[in-house]
LUMBA-547691 format. One line per field, with one value per residue (C-alpha): chain; x, y, z. Coordinates in Angstrom, 3 decimals. Layout:
N
unit <- [A ...]
u <- [X ...]
v <- [Y ...]
w <- [Z ...]
END
This chain:
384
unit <- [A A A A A A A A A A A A A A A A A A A A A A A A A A A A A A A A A A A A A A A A A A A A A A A A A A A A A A A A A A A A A A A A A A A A A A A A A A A A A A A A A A A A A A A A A A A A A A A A A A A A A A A A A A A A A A A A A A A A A A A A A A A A A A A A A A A A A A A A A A A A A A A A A A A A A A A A A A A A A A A A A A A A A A A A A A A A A A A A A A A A A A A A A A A A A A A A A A A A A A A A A A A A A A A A A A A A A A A A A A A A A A A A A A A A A A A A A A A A A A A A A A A A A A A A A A A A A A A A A A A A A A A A A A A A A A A A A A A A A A A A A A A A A A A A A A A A A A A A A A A A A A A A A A A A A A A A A A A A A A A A A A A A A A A A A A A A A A A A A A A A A A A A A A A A A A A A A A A A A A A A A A A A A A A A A A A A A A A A A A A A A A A A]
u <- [-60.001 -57.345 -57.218 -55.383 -57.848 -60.694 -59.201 -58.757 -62.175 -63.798 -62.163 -65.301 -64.744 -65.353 -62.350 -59.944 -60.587 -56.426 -57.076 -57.104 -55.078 -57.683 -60.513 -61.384 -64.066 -65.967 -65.262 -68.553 -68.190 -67.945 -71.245 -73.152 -71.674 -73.456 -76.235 -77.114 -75.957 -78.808 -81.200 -80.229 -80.764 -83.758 -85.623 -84.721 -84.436 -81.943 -80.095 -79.519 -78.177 -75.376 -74.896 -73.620 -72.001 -70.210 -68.298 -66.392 -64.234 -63.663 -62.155 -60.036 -59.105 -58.763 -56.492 -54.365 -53.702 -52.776 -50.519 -49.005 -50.369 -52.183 -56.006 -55.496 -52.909 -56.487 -58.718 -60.951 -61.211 -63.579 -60.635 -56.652 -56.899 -58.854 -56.099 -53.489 -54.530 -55.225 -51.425 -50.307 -52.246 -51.042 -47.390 -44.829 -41.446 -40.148 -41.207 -39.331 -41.225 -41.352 -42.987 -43.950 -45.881 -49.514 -51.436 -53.170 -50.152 -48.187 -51.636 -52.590 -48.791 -49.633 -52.843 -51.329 -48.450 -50.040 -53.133 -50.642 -47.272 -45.795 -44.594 -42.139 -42.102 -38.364 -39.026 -36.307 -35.116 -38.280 -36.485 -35.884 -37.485 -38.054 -37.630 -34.985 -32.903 -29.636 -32.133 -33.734 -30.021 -28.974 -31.337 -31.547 -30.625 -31.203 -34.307 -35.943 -38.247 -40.199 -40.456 -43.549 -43.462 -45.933 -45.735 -45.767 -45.069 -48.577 -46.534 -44.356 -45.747 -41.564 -41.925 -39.702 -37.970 -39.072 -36.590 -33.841 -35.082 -35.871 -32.659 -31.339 -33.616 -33.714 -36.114 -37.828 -41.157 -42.055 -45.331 -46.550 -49.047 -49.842 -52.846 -51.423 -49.554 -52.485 -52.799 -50.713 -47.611 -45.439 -44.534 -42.403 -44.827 -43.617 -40.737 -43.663 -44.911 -48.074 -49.600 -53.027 -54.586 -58.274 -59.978 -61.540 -58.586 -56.579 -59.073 -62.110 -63.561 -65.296 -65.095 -65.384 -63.129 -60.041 -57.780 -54.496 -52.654 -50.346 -47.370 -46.965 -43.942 -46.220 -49.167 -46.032 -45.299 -48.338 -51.214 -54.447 -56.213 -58.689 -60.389 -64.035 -66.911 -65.879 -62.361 -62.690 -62.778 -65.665 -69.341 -71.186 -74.237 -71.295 -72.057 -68.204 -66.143 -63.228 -59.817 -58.910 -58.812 -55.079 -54.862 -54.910 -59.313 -58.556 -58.028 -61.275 -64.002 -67.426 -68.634 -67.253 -69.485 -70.246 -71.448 -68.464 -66.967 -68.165 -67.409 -63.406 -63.536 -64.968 -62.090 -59.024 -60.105 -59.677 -55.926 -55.395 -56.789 -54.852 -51.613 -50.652 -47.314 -49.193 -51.047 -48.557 -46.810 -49.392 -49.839 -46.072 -46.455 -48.908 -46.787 -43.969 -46.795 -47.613 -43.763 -43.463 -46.147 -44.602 -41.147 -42.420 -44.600 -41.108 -42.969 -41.061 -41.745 -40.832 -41.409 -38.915 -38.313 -37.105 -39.522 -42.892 -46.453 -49.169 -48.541 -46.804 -46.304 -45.818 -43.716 -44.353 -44.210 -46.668 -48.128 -47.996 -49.604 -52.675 -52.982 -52.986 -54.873 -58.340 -56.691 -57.104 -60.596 -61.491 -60.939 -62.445 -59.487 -59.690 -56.031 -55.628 -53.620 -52.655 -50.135 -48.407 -48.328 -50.563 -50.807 -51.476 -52.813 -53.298 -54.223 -53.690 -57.143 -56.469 -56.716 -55.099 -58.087 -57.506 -53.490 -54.487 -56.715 -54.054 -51.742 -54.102 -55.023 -51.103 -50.305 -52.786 -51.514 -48.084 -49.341 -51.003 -47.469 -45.242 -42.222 -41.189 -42.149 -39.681 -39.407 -41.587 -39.738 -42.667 -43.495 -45.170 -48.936 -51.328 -52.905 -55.567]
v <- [-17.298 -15.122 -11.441 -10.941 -13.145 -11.454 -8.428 -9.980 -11.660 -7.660 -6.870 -7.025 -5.132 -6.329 -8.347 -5.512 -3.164 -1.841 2.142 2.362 4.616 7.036 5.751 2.765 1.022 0.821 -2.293 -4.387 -3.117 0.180 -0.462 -2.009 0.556 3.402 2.004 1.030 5.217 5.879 4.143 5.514 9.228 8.361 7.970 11.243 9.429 11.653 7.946 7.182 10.686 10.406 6.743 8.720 12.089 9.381 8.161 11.498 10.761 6.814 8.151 10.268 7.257 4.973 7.562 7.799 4.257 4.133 7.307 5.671 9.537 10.922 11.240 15.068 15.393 14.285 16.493 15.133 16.857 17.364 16.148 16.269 19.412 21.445 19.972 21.011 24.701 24.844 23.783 26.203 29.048 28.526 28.758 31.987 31.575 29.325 25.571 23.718 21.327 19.697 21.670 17.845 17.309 16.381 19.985 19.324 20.179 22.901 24.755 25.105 25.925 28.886 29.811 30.487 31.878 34.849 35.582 36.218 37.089 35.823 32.088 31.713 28.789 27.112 24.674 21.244 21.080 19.970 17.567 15.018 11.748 11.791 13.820 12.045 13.212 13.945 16.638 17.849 18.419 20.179 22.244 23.903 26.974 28.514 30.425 27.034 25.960 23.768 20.685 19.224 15.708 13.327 9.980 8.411 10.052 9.798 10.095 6.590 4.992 6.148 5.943 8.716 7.570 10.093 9.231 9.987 13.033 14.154 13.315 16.138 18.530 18.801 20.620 22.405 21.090 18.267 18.263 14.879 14.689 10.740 9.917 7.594 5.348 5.755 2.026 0.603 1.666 1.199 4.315 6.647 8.595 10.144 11.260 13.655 16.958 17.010 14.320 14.969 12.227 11.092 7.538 6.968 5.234 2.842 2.809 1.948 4.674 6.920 10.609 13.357 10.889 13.336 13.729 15.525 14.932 17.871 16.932 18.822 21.227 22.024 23.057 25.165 26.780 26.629 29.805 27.994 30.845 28.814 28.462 28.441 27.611 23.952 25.220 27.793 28.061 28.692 27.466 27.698 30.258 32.683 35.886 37.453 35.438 33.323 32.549 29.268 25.996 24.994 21.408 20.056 20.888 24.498 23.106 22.997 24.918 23.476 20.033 16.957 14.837 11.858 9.761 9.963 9.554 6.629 5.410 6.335 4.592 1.154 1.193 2.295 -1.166 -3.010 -1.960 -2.249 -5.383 -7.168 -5.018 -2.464 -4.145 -7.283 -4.935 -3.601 -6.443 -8.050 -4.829 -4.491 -7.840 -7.417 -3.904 -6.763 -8.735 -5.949 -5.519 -8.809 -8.769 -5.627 -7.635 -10.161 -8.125 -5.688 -3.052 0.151 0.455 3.593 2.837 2.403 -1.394 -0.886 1.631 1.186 1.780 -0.057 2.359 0.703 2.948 2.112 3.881 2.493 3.805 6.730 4.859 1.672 3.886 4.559 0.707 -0.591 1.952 0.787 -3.328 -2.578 -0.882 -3.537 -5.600 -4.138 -3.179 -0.070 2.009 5.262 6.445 10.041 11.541 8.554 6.695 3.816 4.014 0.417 0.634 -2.997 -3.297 -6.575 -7.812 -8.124 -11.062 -12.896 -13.183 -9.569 -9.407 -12.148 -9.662 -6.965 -9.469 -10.642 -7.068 -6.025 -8.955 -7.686 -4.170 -5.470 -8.106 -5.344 -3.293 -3.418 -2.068 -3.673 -0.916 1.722 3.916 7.401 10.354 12.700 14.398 12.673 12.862 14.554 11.436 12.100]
w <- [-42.760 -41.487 -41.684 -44.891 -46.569 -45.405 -46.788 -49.893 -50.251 -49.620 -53.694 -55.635 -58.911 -61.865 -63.747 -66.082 -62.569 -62.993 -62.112 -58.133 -58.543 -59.878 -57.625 -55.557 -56.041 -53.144 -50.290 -49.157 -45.996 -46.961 -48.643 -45.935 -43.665 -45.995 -46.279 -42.549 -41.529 -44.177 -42.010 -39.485 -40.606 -41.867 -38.892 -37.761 -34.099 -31.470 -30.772 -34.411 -35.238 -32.513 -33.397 -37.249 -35.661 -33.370 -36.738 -36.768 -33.437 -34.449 -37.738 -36.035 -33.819 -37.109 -38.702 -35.851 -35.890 -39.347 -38.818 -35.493 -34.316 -31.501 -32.062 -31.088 -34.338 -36.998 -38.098 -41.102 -43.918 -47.247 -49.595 -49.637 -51.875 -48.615 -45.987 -48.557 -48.908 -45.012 -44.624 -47.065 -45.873 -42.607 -43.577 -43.731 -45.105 -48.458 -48.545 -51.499 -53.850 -57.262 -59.913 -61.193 -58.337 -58.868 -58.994 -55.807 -53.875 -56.324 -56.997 -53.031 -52.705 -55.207 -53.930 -50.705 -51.620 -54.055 -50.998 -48.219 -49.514 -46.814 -48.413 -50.600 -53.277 -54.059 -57.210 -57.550 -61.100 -63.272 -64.842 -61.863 -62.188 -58.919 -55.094 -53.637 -50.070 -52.605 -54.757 -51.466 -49.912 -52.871 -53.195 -49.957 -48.143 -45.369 -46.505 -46.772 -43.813 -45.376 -47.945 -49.591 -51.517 -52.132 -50.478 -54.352 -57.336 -59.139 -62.460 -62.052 -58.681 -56.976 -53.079 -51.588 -48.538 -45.946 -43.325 -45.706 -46.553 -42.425 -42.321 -45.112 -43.762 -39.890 -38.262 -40.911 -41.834 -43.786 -45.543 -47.262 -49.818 -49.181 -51.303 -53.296 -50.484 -47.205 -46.939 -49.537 -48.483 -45.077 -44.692 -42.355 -41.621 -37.889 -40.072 -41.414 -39.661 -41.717 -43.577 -45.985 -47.643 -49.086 -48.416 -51.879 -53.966 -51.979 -48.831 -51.049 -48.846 -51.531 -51.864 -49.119 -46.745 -46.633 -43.166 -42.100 -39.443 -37.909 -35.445 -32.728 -34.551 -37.416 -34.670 -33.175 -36.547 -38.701 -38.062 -39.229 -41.266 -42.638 -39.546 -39.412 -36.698 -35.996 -36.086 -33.250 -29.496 -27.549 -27.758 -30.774 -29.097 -28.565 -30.657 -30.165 -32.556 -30.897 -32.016 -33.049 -31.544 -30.243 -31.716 -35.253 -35.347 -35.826 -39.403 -40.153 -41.510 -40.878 -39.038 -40.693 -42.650 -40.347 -43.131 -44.841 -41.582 -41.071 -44.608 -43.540 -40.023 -41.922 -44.591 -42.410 -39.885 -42.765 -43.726 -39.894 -39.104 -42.290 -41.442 -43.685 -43.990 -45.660 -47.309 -48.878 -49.970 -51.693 -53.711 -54.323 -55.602 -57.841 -59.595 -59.896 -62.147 -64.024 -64.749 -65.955 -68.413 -69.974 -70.322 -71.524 -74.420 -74.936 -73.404 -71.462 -67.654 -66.088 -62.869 -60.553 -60.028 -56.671 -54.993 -56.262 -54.831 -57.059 -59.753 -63.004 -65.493 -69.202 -71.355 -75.158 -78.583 -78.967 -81.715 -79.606 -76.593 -78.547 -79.881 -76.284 -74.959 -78.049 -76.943 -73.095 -73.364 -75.691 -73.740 -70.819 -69.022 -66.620 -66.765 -67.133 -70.709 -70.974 -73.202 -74.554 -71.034 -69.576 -65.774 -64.657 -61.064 -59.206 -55.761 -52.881 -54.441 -57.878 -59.503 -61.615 -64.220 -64.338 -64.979 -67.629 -69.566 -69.410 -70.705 -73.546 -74.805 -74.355 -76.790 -79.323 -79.586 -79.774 -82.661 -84.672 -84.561 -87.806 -85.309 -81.810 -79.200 -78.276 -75.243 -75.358 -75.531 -74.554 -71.342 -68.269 -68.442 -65.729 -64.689 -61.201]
END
């Protein structure tokens, strides 16, 4: 068994399992992994705590890897929503950004901006389909010292090119929400100054596995505010209060949770070890499925057919939305539907029984229609 089908053989959810986008379910080794750092803490033993705290640094080293960073450039964090608002916090000036970004990133943007005063928020034109270089380019000035995205558009599963859009920019700073492409997606990602992401969809990590990683420009430019006891200098039995650390762990506020640590570490080997490239692939060809079986059933797909993620989303009749959205629970198919769209999320591990329910329970809805399906004129849906 080579490493791609070891990967491959770890997918154990259940059959209809087309929402990894929203969470992934967890990976056996993941499992065995949790439960084995359990045992561990429950002796209370001084070897098997350090054996658990020890997780934190191999994360960091796991990360790394899957960054192409430096270990020094990782600091782990609670979720991608904390390492957002410790980016944002840290930041003076005007960063430019999608207002149809998913909240994580335009709410910490927000926060930040209306505690300090001292960032500035430059909005793209909200209706864009996507954040391309040609938007970024046109919308900038020389005010602008900053750029958020995300990695993939959680809306339509588009993959911006970061290299094109480093290349629009220059040196300003380029902040990348990447949830929805760590591990599925061969990214750019030196092309990136800071890059925040979470472990528990497309790692199969679980919650509380969330990471940035700062470059060394964004340590350069970036004041870390929210820097607490782990994030400071000095030894902890000091009683005068230090200043912050100089790397990427003055981004922190409290001691990373080794447990989830460890959880992180397991899942990132994984990607590695099969080759994120492969990886990636086999998920990209899986979306292609997806696409098919919407052709084939006269179903919209506004996803991008050229840069994809996993993400496939459907863009039917509102009356047809609601019809396949009772067919694919039905049939006990996992997607997520929100306002007249159906997010179809596969990952390298799905199978085809799977794609064969979601083609069964598409036909039915289509069956049970007195039109053919047209393409929804509503708004994109808020889809986690």
């Amino acid at each position: 068994m080579d490493d791609l089908d070891a990967y491959l053989a770890s997918f154990d959810a259940e059959a209809g399992y087309l929402n990894w986008a929203s969470f992934g379910p967890l990976s056996s080794a993941v499992r065995e992994e949790a439960r084995a750092d359990g045992e561990l803490l429950a002796t209370g033993r001084t070897g098997g705590l350090d054996l658990v705290d020890a997780h934190v640094s191999s994360a960091r080293d796991a990360v790394a890897e899957l960054l192409g960073a430096d270990a020094a450039e990782i600091v782990l964090q609670p979720s991608t929503g904390q390492g957002l608002l410790h980016t944002f916090f840290a930041m003076s000036g005007t960063v430019l950004l999608s207002p149809q970004e998913y909240p994580s990133l335009t709410v910490s943007a927000r926060r930040a901006a209306d505690a300090l005063g001292r960032l500035a928020i430059r909005e793209l034109d909200p209706a864009l389909p996507a954040v391309t270089a040609e938007a970024v380019r046109e919308a900038l000035d020389d005010e602008v010292n900053a750029v958020a995205v995300s990695l993939v558009d959680y809306r339509t599963g588009y993959v911006a090119d970061l290299e094109a859009i480093r290349g629009v920019i220059g040196d300003r700073l380029l902040i990348v929400d990447g949830i929805q492409g760590i591990g599925v997606v061969d990214a750019a990602w030196d092309a990136a100054d800071v890059v925040v992401g979470n472990g528990y969809k497309w790692l199969r990590a679980g919650r509380g596995t969330g990471f940035a990683r700062f470059s060394a420009r964004a340590l350069d430019r970036l004041e870390p505010v929210l820097s607490g006891v782990e994030g400071s200098e000095g030894e902890l039995g000091d009683i005068v209060v230090s200043g912050p650390r100089s790397g990427a762990e003055a981004f922190s506020v409290s001691r990373p949770d080794a447990l989830a640590a460890g959880r992180l570490a397991v899942a990132v080997r994984e990607v590695t070890d099969a080759g994120v490239a492969t990886v990636a692939a086999a998920v990209a060809a899986n979306a292609a499925r997806v696409m098919e079986i919407a052709d084939a059933h006269g179903i919209p797909v506004l996803t991008d057919r050229e840069r994809h993620a996993g993400i496939v989303t459907l863009a039917p009749d509102p009356q047809l939305a609601t019809a396949i959205g009772v067919a694919l629970a039905n049939a006990g198919v996992t997607v997520t539907v929100r306002s007249g769209l159906v997010r179809v999320a596969p990952h390298a591990g799905t199978r085809e029984d799977t794609l064969g329910l979601l083609g069964d329970a598409l036909a039915e809805a289509v069956a049970r229609m007195p039109v053919h399906p047209g393409t929804a004129t509503g708004p994109l849906g808020l889809a986690d």
